[in-house]
Structure formats: C-alpha cells, structure tokens
C-alpha positions in Angstrom: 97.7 106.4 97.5 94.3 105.7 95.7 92.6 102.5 96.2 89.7 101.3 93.9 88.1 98.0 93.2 87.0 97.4 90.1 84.8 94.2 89.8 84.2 94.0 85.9 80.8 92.1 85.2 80.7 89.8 82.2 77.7 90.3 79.6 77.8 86.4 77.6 80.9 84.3 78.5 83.6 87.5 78.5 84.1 91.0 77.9 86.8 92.6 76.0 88.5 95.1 77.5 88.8 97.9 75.2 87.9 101.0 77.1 89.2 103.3 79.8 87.5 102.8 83.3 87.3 105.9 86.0 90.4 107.4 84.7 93.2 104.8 85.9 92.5 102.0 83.0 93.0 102.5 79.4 95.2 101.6 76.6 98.3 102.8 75.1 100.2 101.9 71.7 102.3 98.7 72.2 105.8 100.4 71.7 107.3 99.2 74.8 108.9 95.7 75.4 108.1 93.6 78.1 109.7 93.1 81.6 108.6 89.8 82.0 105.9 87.3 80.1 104.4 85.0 82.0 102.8 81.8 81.3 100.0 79.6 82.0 100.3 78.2 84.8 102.4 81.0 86.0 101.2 84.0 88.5 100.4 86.6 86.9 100.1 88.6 90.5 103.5 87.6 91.5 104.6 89.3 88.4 103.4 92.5 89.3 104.7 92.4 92.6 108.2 91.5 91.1 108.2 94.4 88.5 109.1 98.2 89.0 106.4 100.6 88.2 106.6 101.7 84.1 107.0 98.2 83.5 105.1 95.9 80.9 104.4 92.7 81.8 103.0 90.5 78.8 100.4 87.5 79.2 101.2 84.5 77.1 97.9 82.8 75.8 95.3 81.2 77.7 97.5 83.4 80.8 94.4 82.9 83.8 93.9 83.8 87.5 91.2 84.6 90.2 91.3 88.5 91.2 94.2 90.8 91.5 95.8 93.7 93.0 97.8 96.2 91.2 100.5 97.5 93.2 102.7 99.9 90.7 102.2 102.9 89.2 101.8 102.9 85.4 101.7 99.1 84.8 101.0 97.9 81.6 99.5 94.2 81.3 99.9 93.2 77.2 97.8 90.2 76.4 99.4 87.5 73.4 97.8 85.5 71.2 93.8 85.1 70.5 93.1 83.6 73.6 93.8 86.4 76.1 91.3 85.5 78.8 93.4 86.9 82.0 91.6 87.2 85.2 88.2 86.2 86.7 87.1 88.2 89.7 88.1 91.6 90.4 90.8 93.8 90.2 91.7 96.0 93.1 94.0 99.0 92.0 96.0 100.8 94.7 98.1 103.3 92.8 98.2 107.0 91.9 99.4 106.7 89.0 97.6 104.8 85.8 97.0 100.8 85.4 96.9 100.0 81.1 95.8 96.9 79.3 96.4 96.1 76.2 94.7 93.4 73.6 93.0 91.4 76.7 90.0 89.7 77.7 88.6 89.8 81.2 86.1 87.1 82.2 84.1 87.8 85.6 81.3 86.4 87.2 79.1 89.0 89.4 80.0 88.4 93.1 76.5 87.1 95.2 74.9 90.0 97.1 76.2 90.0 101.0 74.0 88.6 103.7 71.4 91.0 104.7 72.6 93.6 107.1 76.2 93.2 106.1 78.4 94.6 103.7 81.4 93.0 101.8 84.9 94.0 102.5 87.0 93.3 99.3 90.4 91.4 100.0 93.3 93.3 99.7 96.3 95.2 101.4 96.3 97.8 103.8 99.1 99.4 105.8 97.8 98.6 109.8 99.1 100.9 112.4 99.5 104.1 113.7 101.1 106.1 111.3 101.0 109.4 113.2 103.0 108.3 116.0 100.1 109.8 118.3 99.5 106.7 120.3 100.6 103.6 122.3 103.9 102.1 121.1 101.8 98.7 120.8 99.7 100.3 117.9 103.4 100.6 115.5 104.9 99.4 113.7 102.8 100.1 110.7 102.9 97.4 108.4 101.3 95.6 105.2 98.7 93.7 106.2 96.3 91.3 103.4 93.7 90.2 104.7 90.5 87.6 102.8 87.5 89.2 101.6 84.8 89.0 104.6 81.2 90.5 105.6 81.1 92.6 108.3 77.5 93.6 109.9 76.5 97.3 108.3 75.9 98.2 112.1 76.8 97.7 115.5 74.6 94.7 116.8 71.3 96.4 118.1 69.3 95.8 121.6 66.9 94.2 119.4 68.8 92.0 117.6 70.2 91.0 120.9 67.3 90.1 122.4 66.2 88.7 119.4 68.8 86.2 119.1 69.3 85.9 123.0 65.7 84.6 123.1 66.2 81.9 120.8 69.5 81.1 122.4 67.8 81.1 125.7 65.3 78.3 124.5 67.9 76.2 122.9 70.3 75.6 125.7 72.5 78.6 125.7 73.0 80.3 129.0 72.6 83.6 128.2 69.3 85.4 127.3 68.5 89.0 127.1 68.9 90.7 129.9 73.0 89.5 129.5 72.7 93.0 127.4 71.7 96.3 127.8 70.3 99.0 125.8 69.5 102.7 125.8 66.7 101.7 123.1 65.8 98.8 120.4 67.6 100.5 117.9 70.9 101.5 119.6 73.9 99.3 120.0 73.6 96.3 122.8 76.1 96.7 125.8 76.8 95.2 128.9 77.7 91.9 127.2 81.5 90.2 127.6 83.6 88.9 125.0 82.4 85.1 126.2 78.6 85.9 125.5 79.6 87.9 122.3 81.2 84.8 121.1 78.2 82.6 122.8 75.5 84.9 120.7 77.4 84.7 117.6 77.2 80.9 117.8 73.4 81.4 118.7 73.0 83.5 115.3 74.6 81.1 113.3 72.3 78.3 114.7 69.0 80.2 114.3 69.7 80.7 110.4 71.1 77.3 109.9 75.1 78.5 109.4 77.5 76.1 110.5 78.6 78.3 114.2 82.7 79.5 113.9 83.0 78.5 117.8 83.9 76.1 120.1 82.5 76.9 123.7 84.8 74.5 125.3 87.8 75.6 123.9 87.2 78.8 122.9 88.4 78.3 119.7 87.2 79.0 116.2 87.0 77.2 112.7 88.0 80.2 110.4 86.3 78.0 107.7 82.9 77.7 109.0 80.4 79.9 107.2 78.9 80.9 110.8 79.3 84.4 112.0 82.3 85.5 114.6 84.3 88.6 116.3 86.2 90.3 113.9 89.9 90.0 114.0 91.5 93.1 114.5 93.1 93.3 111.6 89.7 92.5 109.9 88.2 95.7 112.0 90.4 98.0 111.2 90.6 97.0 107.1 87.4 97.9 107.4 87.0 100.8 109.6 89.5 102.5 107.0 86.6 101.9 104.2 89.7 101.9 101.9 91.4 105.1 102.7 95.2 105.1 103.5 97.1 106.8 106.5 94.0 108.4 108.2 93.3 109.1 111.6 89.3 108.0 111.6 87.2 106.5 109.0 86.5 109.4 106.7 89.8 111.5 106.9 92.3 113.4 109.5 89.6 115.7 111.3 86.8 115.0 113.6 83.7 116.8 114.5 80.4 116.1 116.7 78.9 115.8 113.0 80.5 113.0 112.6 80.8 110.4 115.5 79.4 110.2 118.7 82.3 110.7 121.2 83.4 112.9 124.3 79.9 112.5 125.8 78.4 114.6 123.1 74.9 113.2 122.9 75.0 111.8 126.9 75.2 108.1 125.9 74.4 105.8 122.7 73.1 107.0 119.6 70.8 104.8 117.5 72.7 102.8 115.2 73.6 104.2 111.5 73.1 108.4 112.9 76.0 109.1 111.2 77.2 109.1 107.7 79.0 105.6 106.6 82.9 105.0 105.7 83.9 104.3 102.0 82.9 100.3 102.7 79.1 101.2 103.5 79.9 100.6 107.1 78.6 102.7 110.3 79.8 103.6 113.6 83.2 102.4 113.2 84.3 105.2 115.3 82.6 106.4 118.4 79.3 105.4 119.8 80.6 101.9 121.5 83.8 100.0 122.2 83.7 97.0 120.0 85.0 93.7 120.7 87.6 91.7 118.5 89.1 88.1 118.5 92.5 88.8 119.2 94.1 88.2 122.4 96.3 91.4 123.6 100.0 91.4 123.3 101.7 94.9 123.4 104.2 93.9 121.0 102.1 91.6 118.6 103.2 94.0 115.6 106.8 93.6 115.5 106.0 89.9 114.2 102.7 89.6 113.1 101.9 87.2 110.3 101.8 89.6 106.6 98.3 87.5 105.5 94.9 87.7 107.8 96.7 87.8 111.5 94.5 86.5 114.2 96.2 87.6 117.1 98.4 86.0 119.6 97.9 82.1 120.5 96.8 83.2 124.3 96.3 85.8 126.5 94.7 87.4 129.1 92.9 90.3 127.8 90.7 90.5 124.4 91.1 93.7 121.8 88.1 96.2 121.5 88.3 98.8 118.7 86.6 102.2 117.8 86.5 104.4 120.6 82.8 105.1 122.7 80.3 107.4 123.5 82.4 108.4 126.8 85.3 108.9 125.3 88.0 111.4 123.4 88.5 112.2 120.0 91.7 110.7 120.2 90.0 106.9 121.0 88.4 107.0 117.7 91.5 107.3 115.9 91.0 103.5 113.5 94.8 102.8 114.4 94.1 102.7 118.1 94.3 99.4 120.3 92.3 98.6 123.5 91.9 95.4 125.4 89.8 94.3 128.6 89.1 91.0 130.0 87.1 88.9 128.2 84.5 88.4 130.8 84.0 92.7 131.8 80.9 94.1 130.8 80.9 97.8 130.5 78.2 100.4 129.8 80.8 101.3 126.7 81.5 98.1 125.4 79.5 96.2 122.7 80.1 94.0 119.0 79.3 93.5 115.5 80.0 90.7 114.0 81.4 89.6 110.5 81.3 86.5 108.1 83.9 84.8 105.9 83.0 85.8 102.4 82.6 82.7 100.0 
C-alpha cells in the first residue's frame, strides 16, 4: 500500500485545487452521484472511513476540517457551492489506487520547521506488528495503530550531547553527570545509561532550553502534554522506524546488508551516528548500532488489547521496551517489528536512547 503526505502550502489566503499532484490527485468529470454529502459541522474524515472505495463523497459549502487521511482507493471528494474551503493542514494518502477532487478549495498554513536535530513524523496509521510471523508471539497481532504527529531526534543521542546535557544536569541538582554514560567517541551513540537516567536526562534537556520537562521523578510519570522532550513510546518508535513503508522487515525494505546497518559485530562496536543512509522520515540508525529505550512497560500480550490511538504501554511493570536491534547482535534483531525489554535500571554496553517531542 502507498503512503504519501501531501502538505499543500497556501500562496494568499487559499489555493484552488485544480491540478494533479504526484500521480494520485487529479480530477475527473462529475458524472457520478454521491455516496454521502456531508455538512458543516459534520466529519468529513469519518466519511471517508464509512464509504467503500469508488465512492464520491460530496462537501456541502463552507464543508471545513484540520488534516486528513485518505484510506480508499479511488475516492472522489466533490466540493458544492462557491465556498468550498475543505481542509486545512495536510492530507496523508495511503492507497494504491488514485485520490480525485473535484471543484474544491484547500486552505493550508506551512507547518513550523522541527526543532533542530529532529525530524517530524506526520500523524497517521500504521499496521504495528510482526507481519512475517518470524518472531516472539508478543510482537502479533498486527494491528492498526494512529498515532499524533511527534519529533523524534534525527540521531541516536551522542556521547557529546550526553555529556553536554549531563553537565548542566550535574550543576543543577540532578544526580547524574557524565560519566552515567559511555562512549566509543563524541560522535557515536551514548551507552551505559538506564531507562531512569534516560528519563532523568530528558528532563535535564528540557530544563536547559527552557521546555516545560514531560517527567515526574517521583512518580515516574509523564505529562504527554508538556512540550519537553521524553522516551518514545513504542508505538511512536516503530511508526517511525518504518519511515512510512508498510509490512517491511527493517526500515528500508525486506533485505539487509552490512551496507546498511551496523549489526552482527560487523564494525566491532558503535559506529558514529548517521553512517548509514536514513529511512523515508529522514531518520538514522533506527536499526542496528544500539538498543534504544522506549516508555512502555513490557507485557507479552499487550497487543491483543492495545488502545487503536497513540498506546503507551501497559499501566505497570517490571521491565521497560528497547527497540532496534545493536551493534552485537543478528540481523534478525533489527527487524522494526521486534520487541525487547530489560529492567529499567540495567546499563549495557548495547543499550542507549533518542528522544522525541510532541509536535504542536
């Protein structure tokens, strides 16, 4: 299934839509009559999740709403009336098959450049899980998973920006500093450092560049709504270790190749960060070089009942989820489907984090 996002940028107050964009928008005479019309007030996405695909839904006037997914082959969106202003955002298309508008206005303003270092994952659906049946029973079912857009750091968080951070956490009453991390060099991924002083050094971060932190030390808790940085969930990890493919092993496709990651001991321990190529979302190292902690508590059987929209994980626990596979380890452990967990206070010499940021 193709997945594109297509974030349509205003010039003046709107722009008309009357062109064809990458080969899966365009427009069609109006001979067919419409499924359903829906009205202001009315959601226009819960429309298109109602209708089959071939179907024509129609937009009454002054028909308005923030972002989309399409979701069925073929769709045709008809808008009525002189005021046809329909969507404001961006419009994520996941079919194979083509997406047509018809006498409509899209108004859209251009999204704010992510935080330095970070890219933006777009929100959307994804199909989470081991589709291959190749690993652990925990890592199936698959099944459809939305999750919020978010930023996610372009890298695995470096041994300098560790001790970077660490140092200013150090002198403002944090109790970690930087030797709680290890590193093979300033530009390869930290290690050595548990889930509680990942969490600890995110909160340090946010400090240092006057965010508002996600955590609470006490509790261990976090306020999702906080502009701070925190662990990825794992559903948040793996959305965007796929970089927007569907049903592949690793980031970049089905096959795997010293070229590509740094597994199975091929270079003898880290690499610097970003010595491979990216995934489709700009991101690096999603598979191989370190282990990468996550929020989520472990629970073997946390699929079968997950929550359908941005899952955090079991309520408690006594083991946190890494993701990605390391420098130590098989081809098979960089698979993006495939669960790990430790305690949350281990350090290991495979083990490190990036960190992520709820997008505006």
């Amino acid at each position: 299934m193709k997945s594109k996002m297509f974030r349509l940028m205003a010039l003046g107050a709107a722009l008309v839509l009357v062109a064809l964009v990458a080969g899966n928008v365009g427009q069609v005479g109006l001979a067919q009559s419409c499924a359903v019309t829906v009205y202001p007030g009315q959601s226009i996405q819960d429309a298109i999740d109602s209708v089959s695909a071939n179907a024509v839904i129609c937009l009454a006037e002054g028909t308005c709403q923030e972002d989309l997914v399409v979701t069925k082959d073929n769709l045709i969106l008809r808008g009525q009336g002189p005021n046809k202003t329909f969507v404001t955002g961006s419009i994520l298309i996941q079919v194979a098959g083509r997406f047509t508008v018809e006498s409509l206005t899209l108004q859209t303003s251009v999204p704010p450049p992510p935080p330095a270092g970070m890219v933006l994952i777009p929100a959307g659906s994804f199909q989470m899980g081991d589709s291959f049946n190749e690993g652990q029973s925990g890592a199936r079912p698959v099944h459809t998973v939305t999750v919020s857009a978010f930023y996610m750091d372009r890298y695995e968080v470096t041994k300098a920006l560790w001790d970077e951070v660490a140092n200013w956490a150090e002198d403002n009453g944090y109790d970690i500093g930087p030797g709680s991390g290890s590193g093979k060099g300033a530009d390869h991924p930290v290690w050595n450092v548990s889930w509680y002083e990942a969490v600890k050094w995110a909160n340090a971060r946010s400090e240092k560049e006057g965010l508002t932190p996600c955590y609470n030390l006490s509790a261990w808790s976090c306020n999702w709504s906080a502009n701070g940085y925190r662990l990825p969930t794992e559903a948040e990890w793996e959305k965007a270790a796929r970089g927007g493919l569907s049903g592949k092993r690793y980031p970049w496709g089905n096959d795997i190749g010293y070229g590509r990651a740094n597994y199975r001991d091929c270079v003898g321990g880290t690499a610097p960060v970003g010595s491979y190529q990216p995934n489709g979302y700009g991101v690096y190292d999603m598979a191989g070089n370190v282990w990468e902690w996550c929020w989520d508590w472990h629970s073997e059987d946390y699929y079968s009942s997950s929550p359908g929209s941005d899952p955090r994980g079991p309520s408690s626990g006594s083991a946190r989820m890494e993701r990605g596979g390391g420098w130590y380890y098989s081809a098979s452990y960089c698979r993006v489907a495939l669960r790990d967990y430790y305690s949350p206070g281990i350090e290991y010499y495979t083990l490190g984090f990036r960190l992520v940021r709820t997008a505006p």
